[in-house]
PDB file of N, CA, C and O in Angstrom:
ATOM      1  N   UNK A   1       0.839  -1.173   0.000  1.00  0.00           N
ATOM      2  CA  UNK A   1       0.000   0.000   0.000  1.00  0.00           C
ATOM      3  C   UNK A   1       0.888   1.241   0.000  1.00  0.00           C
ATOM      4  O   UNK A   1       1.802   1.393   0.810  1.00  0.00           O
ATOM      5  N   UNK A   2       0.548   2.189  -1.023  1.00  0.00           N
ATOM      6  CA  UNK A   2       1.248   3.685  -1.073  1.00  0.00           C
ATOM      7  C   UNK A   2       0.989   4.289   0.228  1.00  0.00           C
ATOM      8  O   UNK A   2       0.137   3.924   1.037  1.00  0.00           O
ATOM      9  N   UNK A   3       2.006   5.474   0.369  1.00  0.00           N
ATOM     10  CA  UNK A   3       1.750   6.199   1.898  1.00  0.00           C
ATOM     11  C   UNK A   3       0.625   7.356   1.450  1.00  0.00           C
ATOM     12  O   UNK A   3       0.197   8.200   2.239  1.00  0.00           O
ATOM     13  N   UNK A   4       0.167   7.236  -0.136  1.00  0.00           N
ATOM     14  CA  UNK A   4      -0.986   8.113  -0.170  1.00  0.00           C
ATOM     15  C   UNK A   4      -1.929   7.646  -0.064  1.00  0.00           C
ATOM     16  O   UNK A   4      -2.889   8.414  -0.006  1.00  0.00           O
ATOM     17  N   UNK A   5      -2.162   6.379   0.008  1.00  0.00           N
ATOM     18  CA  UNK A   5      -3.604   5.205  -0.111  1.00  0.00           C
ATOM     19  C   UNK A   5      -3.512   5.155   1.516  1.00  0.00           C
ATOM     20  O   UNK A   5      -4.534   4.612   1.936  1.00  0.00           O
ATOM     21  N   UNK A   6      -2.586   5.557   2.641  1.00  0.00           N
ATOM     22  CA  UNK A   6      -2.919   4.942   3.909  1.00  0.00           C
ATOM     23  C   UNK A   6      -3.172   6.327   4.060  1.00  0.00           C
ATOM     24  O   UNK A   6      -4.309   5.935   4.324  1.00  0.00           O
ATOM     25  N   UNK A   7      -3.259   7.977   4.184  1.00  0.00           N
ATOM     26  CA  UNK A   7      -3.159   8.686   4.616  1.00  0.00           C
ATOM     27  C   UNK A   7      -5.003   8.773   4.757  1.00  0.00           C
ATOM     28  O   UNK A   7      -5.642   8.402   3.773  1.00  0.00           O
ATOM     29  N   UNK A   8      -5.773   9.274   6.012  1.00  0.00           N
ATOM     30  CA  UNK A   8      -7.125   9.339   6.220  1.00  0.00           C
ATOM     31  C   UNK A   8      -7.647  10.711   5.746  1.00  0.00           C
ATOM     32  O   UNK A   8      -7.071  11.695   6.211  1.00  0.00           O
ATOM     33  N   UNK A   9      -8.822  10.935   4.745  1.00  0.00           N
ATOM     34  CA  UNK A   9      -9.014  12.049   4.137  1.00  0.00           C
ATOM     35  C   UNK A   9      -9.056  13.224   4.993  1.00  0.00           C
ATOM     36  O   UNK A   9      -9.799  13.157   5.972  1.00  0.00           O
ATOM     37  N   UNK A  10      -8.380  14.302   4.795  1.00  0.00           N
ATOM     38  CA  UNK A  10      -8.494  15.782   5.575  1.00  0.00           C
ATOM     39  C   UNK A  10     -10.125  16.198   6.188  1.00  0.00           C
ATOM     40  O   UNK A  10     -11.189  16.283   5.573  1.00  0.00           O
ATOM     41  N   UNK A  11      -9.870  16.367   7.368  1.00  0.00           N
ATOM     42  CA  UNK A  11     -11.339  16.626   7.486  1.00  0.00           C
ATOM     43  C   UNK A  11     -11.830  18.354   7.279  1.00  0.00           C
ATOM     44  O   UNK A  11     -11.232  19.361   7.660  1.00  0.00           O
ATOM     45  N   UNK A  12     -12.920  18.253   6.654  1.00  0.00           N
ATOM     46  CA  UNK A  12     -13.656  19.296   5.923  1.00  0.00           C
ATOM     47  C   UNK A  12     -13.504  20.550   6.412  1.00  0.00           C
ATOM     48  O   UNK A  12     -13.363  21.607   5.797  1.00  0.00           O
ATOM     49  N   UNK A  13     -13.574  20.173   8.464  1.00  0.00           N
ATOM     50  CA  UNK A  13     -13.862  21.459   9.276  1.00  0.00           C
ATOM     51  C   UNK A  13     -12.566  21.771   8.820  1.00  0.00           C
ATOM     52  O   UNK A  13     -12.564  22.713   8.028  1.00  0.00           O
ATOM     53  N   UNK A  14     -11.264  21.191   9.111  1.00  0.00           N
ATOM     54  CA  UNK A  14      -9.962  22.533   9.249  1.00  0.00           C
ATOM     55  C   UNK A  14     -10.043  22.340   7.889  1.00  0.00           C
ATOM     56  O   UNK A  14     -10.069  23.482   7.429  1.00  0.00           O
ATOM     57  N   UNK A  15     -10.105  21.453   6.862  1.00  0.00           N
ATOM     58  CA  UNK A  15      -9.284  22.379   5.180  1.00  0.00           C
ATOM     59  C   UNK A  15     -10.863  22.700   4.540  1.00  0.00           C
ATOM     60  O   UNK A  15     -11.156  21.955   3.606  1.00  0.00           O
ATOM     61  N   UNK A  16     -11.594  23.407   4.811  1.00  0.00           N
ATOM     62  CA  UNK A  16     -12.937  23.981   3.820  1.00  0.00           C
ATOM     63  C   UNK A  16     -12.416  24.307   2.402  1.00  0.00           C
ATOM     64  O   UNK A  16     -11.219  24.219   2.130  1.00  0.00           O
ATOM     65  N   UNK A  17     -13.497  24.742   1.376  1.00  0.00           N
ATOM     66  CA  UNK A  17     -13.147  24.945   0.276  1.00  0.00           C
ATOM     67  C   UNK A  17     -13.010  26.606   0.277  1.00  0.00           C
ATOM     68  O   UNK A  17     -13.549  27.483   0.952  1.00  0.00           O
ATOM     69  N   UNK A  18     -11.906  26.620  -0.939  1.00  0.00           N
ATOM     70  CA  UNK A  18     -11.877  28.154  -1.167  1.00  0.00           C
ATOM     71  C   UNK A  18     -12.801  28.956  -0.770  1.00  0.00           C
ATOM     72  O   UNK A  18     -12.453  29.829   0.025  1.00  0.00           O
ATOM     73  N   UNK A  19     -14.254  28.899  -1.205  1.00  0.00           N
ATOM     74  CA  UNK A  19     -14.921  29.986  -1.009  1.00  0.00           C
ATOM     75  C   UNK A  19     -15.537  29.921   0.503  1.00  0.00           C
ATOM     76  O   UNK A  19     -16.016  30.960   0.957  1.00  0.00           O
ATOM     77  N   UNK A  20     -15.540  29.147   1.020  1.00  0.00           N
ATOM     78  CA  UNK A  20     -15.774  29.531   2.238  1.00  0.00           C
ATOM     79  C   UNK A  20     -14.622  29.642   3.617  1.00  0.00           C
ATOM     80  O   UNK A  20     -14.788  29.660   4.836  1.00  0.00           O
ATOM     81  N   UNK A  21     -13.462  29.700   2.768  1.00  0.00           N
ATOM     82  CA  UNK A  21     -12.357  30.000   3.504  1.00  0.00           C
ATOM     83  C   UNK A  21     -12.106  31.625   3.277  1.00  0.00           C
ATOM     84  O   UNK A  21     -11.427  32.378   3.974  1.00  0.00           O
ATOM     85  N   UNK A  22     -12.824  31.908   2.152  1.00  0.00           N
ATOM     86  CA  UNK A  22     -12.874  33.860   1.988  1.00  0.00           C
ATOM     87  C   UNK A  22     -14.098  34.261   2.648  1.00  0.00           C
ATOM     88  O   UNK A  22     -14.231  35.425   3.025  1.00  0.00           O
ATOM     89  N   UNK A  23     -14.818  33.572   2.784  1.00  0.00           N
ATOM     90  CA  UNK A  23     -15.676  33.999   3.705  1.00  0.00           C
ATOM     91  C   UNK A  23     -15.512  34.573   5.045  1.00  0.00           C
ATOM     92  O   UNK A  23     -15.897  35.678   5.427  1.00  0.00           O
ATOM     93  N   UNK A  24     -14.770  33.496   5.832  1.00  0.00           N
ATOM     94  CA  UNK A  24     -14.446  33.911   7.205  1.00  0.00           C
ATOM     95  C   UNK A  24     -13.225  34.723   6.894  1.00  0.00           C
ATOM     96  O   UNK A  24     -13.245  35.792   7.503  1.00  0.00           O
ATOM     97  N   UNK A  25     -12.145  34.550   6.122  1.00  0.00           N
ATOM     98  CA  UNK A  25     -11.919  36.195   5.771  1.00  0.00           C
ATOM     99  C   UNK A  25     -12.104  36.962   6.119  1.00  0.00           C
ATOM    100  O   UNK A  25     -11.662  37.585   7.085  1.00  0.00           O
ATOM    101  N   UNK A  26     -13.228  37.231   5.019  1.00  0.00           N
ATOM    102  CA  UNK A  26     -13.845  38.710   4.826  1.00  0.00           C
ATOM    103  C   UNK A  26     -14.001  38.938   6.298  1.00  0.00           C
ATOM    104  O   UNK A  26     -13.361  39.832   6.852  1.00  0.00           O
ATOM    105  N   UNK A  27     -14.865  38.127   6.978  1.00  0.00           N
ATOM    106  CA  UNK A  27     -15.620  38.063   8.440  1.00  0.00           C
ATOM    107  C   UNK A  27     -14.746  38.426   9.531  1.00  0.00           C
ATOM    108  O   UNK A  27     -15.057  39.385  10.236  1.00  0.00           O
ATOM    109  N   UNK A  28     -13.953  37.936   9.696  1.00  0.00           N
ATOM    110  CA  UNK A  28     -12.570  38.234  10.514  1.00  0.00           C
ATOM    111  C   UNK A  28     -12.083  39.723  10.083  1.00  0.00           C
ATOM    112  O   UNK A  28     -11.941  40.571  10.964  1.00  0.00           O
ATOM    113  N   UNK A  29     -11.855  40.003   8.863  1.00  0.00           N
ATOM    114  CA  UNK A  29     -11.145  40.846   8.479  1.00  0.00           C
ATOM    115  C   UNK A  29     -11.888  42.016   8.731  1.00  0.00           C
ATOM    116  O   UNK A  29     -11.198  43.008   8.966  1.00  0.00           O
ATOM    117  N   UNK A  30     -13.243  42.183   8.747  1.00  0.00           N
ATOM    118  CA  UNK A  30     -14.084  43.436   9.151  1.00  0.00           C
ATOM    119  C   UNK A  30     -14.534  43.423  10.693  1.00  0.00           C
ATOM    120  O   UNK A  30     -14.848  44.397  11.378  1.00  0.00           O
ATOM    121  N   UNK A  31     -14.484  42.073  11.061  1.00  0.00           N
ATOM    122  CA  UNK A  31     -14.619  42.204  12.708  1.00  0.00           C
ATOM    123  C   UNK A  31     -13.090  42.605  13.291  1.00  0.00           C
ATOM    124  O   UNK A  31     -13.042  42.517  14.518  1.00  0.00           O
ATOM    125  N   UNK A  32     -12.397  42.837  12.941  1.00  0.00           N
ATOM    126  CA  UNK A  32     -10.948  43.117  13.097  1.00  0.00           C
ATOM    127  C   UNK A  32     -11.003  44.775  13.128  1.00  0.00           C
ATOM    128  O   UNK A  32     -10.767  45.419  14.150  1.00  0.00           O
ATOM    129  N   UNK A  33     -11.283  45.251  12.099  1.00  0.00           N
ATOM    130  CA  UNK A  33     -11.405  46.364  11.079  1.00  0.00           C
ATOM    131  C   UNK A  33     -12.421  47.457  12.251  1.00  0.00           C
ATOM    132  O   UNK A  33     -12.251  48.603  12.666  1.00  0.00           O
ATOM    133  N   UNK A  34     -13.344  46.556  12.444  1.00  0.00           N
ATOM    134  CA  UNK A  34     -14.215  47.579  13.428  1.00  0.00           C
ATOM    135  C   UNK A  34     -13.974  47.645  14.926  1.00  0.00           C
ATOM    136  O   UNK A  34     -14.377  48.563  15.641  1.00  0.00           O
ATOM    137  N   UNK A  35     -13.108  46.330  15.441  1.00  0.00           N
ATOM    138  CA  UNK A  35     -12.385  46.052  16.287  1.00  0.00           C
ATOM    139  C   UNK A  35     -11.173  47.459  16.790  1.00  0.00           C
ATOM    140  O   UNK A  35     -11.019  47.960  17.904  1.00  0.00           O
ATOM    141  N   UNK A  36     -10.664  47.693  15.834  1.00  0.00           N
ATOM    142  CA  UNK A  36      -9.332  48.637  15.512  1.00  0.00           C
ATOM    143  C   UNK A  36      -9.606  49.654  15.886  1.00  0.00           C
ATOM    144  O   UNK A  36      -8.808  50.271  16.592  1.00  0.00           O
ATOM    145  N   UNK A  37     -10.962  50.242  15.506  1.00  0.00           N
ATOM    146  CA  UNK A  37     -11.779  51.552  15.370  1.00  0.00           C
ATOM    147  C   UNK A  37     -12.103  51.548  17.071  1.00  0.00           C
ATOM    148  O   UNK A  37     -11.633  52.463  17.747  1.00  0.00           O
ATOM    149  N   UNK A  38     -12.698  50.771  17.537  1.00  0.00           N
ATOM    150  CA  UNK A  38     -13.111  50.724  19.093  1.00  0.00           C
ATOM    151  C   UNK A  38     -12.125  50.929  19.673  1.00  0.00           C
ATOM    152  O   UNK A  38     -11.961  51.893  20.420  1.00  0.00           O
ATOM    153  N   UNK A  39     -11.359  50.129  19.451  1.00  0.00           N
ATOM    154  CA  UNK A  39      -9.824  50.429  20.040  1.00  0.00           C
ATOM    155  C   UNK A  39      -9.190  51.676  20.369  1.00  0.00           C
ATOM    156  O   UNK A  39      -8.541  51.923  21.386  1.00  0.00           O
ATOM    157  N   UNK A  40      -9.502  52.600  19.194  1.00  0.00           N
ATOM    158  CA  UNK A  40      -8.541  54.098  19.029  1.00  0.00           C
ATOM    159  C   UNK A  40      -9.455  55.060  19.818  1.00  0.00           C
ATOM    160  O   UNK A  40      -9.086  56.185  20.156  1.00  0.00           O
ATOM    161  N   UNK A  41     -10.775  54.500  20.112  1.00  0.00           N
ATOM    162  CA  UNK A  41     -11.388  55.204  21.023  1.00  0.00           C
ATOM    163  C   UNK A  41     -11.497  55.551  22.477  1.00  0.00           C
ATOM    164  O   UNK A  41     -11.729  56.499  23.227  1.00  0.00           O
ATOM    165  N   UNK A  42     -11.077  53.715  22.469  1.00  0.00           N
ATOM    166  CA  UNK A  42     -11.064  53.509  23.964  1.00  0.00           C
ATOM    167  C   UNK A  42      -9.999  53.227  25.362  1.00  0.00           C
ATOM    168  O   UNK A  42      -8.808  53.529  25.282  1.00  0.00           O
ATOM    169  N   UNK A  43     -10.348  52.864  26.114  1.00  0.00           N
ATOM    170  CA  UNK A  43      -9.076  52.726  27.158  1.00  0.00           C
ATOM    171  C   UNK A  43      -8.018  52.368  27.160  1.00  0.00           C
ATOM    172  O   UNK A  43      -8.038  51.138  27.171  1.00  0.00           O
ATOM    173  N   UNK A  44      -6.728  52.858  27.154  1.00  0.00           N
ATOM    174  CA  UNK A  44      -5.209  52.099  26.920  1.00  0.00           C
ATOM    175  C   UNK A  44      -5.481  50.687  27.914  1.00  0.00           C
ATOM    176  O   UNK A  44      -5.116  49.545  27.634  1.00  0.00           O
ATOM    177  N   UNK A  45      -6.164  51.086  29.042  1.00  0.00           N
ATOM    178  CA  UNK A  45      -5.829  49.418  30.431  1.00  0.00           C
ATOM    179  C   UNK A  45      -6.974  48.462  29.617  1.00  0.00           C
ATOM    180  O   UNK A  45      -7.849  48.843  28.840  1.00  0.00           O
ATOM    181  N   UNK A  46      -6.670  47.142  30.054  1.00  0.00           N
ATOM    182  CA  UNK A  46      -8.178  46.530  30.276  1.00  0.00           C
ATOM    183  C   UNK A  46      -9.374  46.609  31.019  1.00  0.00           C
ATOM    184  O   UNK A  46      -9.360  46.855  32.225  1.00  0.00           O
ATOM    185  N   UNK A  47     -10.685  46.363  30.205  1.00  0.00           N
ATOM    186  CA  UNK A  47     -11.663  46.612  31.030  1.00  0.00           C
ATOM    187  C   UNK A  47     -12.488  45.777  31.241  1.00  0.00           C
ATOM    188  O   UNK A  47     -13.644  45.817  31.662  1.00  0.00           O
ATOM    189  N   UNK A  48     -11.584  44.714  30.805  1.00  0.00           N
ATOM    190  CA  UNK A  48     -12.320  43.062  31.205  1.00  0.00           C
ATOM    191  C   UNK A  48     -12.332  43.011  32.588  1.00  0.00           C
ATOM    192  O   UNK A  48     -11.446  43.254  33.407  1.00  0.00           O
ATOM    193  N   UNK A  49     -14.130  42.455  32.784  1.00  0.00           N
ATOM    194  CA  UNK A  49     -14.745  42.158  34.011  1.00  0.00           C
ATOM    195  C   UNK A  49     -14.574  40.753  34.238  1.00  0.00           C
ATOM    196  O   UNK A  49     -15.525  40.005  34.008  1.00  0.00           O
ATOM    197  N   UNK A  50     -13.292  40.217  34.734  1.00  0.00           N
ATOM    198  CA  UNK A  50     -12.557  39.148  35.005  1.00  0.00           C
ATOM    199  C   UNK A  50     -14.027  37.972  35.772  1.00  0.00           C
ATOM    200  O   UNK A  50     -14.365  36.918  35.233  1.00  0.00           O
ATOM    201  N   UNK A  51     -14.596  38.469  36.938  1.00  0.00           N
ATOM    202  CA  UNK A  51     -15.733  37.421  37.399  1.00  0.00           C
ATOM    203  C   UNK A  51     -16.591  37.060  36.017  1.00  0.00           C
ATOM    204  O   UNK A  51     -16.513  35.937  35.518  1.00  0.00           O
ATOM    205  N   UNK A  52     -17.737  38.521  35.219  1.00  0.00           N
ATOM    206  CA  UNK A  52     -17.606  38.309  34.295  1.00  0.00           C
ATOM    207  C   UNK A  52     -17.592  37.319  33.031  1.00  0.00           C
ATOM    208  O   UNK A  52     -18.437  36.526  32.616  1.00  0.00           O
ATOM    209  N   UNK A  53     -16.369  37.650  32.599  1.00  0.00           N
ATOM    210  CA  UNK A  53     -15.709  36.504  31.650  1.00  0.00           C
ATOM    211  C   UNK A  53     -15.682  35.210  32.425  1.00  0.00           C
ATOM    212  O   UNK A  53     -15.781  34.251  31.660  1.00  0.00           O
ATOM    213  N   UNK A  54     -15.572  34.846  33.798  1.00  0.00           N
ATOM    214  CA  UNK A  54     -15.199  33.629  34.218  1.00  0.00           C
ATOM    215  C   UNK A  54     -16.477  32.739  33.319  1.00  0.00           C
ATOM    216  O   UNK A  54     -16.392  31.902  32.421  1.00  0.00           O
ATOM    217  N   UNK A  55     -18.160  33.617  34.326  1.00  0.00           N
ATOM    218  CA  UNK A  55     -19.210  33.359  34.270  1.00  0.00           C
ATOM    219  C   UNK A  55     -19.612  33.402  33.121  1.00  0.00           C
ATOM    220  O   UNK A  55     -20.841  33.328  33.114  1.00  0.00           O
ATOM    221  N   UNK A  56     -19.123  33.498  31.986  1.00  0.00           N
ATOM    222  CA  UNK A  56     -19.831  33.418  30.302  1.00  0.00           C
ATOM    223  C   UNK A  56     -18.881  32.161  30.177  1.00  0.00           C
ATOM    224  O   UNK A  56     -19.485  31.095  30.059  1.00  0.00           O
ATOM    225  N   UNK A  57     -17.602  32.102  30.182  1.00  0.00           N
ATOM    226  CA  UNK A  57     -16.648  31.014  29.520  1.00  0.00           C
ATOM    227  C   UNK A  57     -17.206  29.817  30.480  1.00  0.00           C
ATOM    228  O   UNK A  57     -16.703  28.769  30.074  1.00  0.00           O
ATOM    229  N   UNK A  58     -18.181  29.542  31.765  1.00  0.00           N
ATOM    230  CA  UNK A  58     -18.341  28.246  31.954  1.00  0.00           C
ATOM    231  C   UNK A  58     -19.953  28.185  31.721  1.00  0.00           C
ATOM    232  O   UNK A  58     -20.624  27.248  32.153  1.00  0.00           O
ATOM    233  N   UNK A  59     -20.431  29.128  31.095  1.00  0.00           N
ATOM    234  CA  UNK A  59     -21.232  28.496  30.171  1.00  0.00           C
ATOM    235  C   UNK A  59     -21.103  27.888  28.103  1.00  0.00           C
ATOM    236  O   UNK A  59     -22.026  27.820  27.292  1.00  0.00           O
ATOM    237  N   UNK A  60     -20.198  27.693  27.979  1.00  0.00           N
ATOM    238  CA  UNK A  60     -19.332  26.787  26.974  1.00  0.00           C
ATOM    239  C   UNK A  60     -19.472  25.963  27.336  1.00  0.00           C
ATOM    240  O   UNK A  60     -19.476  25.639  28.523  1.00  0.00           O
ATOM    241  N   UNK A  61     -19.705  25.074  26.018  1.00  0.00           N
ATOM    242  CA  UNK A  61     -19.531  23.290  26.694  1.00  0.00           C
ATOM    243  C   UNK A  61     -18.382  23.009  25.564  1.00  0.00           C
ATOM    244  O   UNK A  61     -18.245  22.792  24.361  1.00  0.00           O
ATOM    245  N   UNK A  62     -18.054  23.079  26.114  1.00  0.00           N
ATOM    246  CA  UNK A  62     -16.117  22.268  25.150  1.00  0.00           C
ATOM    247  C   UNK A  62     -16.314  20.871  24.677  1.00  0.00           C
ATOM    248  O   UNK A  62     -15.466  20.237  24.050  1.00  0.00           O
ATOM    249  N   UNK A  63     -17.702  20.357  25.082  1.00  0.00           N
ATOM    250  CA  UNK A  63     -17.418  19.001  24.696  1.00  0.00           C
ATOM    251  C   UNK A  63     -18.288  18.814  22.609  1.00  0.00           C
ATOM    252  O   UNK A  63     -18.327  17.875  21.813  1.00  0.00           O
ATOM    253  N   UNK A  64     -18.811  20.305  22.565  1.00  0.00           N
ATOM    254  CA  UNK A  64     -19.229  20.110  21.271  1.00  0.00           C
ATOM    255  C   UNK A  64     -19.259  21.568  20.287  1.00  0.00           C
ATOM    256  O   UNK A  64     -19.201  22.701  20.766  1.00  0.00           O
ATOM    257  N   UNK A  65     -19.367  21.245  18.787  1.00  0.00           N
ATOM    258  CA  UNK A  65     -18.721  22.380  18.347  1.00  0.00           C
ATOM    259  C   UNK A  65     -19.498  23.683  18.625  1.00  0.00           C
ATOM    260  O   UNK A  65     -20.326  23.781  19.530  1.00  0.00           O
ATOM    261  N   UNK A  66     -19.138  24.767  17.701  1.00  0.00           N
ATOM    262  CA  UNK A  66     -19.961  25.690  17.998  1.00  0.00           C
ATOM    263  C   UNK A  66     -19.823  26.837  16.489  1.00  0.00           C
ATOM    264  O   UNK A  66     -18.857  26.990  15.741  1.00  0.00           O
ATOM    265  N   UNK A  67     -21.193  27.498  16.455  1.00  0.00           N
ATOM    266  CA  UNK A  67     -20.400  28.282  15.090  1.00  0.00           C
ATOM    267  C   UNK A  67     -18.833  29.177  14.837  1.00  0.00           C
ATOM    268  O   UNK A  67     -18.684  30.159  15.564  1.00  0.00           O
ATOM    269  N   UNK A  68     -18.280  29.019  14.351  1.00  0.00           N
ATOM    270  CA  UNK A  68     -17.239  29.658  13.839  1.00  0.00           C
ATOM    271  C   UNK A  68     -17.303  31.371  14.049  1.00  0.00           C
ATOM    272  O   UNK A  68     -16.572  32.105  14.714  1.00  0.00           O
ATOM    273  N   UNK A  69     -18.544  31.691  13.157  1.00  0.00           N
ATOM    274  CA  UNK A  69     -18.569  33.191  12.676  1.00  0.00           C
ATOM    275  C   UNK A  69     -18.592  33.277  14.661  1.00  0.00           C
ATOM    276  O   UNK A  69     -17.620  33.772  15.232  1.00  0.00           O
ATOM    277  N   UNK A  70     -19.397  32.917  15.202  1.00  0.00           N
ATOM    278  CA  UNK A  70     -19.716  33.273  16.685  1.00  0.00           C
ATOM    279  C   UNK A  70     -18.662  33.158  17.402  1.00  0.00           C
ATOM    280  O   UNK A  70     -18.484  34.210  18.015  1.00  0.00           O
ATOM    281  N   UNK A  71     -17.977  32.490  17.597  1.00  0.00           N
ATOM    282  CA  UNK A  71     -16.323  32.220  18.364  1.00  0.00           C
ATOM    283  C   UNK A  71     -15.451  33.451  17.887  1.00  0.00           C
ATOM    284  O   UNK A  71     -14.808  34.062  18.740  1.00  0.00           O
ATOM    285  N   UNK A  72     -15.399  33.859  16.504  1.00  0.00           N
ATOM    286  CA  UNK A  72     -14.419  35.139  16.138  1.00  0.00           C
ATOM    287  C   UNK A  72     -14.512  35.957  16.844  1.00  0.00           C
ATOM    288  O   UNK A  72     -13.749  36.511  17.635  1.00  0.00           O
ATOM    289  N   UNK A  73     -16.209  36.136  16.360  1.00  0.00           N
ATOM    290  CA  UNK A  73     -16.311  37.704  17.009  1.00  0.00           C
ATOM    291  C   UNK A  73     -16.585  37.519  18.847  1.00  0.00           C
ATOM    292  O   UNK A  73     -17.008  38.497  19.463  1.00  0.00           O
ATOM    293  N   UNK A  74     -16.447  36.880  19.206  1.00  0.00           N
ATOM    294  CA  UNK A  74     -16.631  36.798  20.887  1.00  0.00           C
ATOM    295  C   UNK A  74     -15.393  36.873  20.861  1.00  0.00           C
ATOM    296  O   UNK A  74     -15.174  37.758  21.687  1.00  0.00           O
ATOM    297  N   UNK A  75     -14.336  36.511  20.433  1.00  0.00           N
ATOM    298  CA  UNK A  75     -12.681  36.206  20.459  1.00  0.00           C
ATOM    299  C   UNK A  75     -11.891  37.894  20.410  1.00  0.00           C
ATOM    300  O   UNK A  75     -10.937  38.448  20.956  1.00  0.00           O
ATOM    301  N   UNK A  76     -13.066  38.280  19.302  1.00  0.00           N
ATOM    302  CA  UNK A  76     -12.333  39.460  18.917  1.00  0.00           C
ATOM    303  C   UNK A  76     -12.821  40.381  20.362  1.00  0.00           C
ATOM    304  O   UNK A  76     -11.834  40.903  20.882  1.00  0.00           O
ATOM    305  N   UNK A  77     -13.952  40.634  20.997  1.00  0.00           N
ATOM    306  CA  UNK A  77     -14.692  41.106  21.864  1.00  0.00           C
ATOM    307  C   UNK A  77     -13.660  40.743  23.037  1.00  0.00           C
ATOM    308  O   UNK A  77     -13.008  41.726  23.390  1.00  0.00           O
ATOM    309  N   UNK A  78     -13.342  39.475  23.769  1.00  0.00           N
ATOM    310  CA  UNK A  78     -12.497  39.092  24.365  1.00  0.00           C
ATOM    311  C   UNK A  78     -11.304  40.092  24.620  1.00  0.00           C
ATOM    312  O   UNK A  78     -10.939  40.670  25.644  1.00  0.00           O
ATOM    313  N   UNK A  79     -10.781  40.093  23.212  1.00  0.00           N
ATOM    314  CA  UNK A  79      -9.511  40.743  22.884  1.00  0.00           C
ATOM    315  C   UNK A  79      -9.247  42.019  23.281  1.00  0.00           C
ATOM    316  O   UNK A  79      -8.224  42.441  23.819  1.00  0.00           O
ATOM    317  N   UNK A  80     -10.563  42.799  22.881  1.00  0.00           N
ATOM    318  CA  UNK A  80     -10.723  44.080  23.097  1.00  0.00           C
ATOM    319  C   UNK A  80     -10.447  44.518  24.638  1.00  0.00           C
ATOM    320  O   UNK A  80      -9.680  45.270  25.238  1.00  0.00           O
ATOM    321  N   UNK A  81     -11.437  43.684  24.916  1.00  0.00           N
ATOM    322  CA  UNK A  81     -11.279  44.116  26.643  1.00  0.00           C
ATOM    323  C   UNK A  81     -10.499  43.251  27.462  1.00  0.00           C
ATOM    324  O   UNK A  81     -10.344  43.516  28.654  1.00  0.00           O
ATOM    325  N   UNK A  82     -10.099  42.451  27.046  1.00  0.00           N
ATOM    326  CA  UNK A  82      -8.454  41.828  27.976  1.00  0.00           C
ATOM    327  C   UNK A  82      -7.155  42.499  28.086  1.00  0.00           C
ATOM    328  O   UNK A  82      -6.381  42.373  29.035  1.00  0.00           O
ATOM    329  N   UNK A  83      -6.946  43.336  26.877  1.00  0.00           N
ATOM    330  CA  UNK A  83      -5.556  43.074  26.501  1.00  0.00           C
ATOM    331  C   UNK A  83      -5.166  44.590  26.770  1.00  0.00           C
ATOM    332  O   UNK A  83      -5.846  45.537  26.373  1.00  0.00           O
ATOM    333  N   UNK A  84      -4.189  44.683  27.369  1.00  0.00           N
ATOM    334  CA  UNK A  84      -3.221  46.532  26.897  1.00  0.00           C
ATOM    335  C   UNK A  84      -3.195  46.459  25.078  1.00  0.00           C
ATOM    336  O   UNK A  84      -2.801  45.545  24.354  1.00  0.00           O
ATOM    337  N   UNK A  85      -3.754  47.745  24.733  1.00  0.00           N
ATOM    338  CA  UNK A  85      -3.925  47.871  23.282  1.00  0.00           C
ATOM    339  C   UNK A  85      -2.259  48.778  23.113  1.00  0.00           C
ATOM    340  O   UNK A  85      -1.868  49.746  23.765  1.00  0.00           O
ATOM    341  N   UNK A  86      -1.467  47.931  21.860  1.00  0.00           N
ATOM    342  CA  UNK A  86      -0.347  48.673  21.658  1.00  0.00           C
ATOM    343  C   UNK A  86      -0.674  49.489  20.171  1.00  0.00           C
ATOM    344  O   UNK A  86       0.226  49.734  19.368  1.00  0.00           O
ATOM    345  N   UNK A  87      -1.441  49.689  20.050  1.00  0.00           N
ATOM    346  CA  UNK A  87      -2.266  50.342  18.417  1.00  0.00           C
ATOM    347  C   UNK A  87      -1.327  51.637  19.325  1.00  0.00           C
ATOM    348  O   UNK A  87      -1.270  52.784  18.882  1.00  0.00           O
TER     349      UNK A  87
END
């Protein structure tokens, strides 16, 4: 048997097809984009409400998936208010 006949087909979720790999793109790239903009407005510190975030992240169940587009932009939201902005 070839080592290309044993290899198990790529699964769909991580390699999608082109066009819906520009999709989340685009999606990322304007939740980013408007992300940036909040940013230049707002507080150099963080203003993540640490209890908060505890109390949203253990309502996640890790044991199954979840939409994509929805994880970005909570990720990007996350970001915003966790982090010292070096913009």
């Amino acid at each position: 048997m070839k080592l290309k006949e044993r290899k198990p087909p790529a699964a769909a979720a991580l390699f999608p097809a082109a066009v819906e790999r520009e999709h989340w793109n685009d999606l990322l790239t304007r939740g980013l984009a408007r992300a940036q903009a909040r940013v230049a407005e707002g507080a150099v510190t963080p203003t993540l409400d640490l209890d908060a975030f505890k109390t949203e992240l253990a309502g996640f169940d890790f044991h199954g998936p979840r939409p994509l587009g929805e994880l970005l932009l909570w990720t990007i939201t996350q970001m915003e208010r966790g982090l010292v902005h070096v913009t």
